[in-house]
N, C-alpha and C positions, 0 to 999 in steps of 0.2 A: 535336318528336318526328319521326323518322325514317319515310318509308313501311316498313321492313323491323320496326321496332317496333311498328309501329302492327299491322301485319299478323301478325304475332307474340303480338302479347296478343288478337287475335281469333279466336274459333276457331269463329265460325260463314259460311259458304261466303256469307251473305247482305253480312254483314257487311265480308266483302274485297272485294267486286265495290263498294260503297259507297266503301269507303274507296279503293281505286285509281279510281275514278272521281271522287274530290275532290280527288285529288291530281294529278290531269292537268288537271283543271280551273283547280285554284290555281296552278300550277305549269307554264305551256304552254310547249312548246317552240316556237324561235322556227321557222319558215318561210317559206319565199321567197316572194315578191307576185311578180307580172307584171313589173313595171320593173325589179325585180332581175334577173330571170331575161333579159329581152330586155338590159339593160346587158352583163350577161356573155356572154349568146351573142354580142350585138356587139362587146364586146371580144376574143372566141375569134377570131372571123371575123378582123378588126384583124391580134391579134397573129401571125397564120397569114401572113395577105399580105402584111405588113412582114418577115417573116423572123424575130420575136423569139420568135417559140414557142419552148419548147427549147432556148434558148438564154439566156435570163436565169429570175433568182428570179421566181416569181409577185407577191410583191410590189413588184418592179421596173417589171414589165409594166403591175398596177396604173396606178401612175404615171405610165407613158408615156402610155398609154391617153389618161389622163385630161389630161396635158400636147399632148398629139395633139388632142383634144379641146374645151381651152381651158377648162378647168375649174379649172386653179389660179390662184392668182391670188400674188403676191407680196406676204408680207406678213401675209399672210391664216391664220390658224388654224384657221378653224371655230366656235370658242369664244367671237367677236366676236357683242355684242346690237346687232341692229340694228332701230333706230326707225323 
């Protein structure tokens, strides 16, 4: 059932505060950590002083970044288990 449903068959003010309150709960949105946020700021920096701001797709940049980097590797998926 839908929060707009659920909010909808409620009609007491106690009752909606409950219910959007377990549905933020069940349902969190996601949010950036630390390492994401300093990856990106250091990729901003990156892509400024090489020249590629503004001038390629963001997920281009991505890419480089990370090829800049030495984080890809050939071959390599991601989706590999490793022992």
């Amino acid at each position: 059932m839908t929060l707009d449903k659920l909010l909808e068959l409620s009609k007491r003010e106690g009752d909606n505060r409950f219910i959007e309150a377990e549905q933020r709960r069940i349902e969190p949105y996601v949010c950036e950590g630390d390492m994401q946020a300093e990856v990106k700021s250091d990729m901003g920096r990156w892509a400024k002083a090489t020249g590629v701001w503004g001038s390629m797709h963001y997920s281009h940049i991505v890419e480089a970044f990370a090829e800049a980097r030495g984080w890809t590797q050939q071959g390599f998926t991601g989706m590999e288990i490793i022992e």
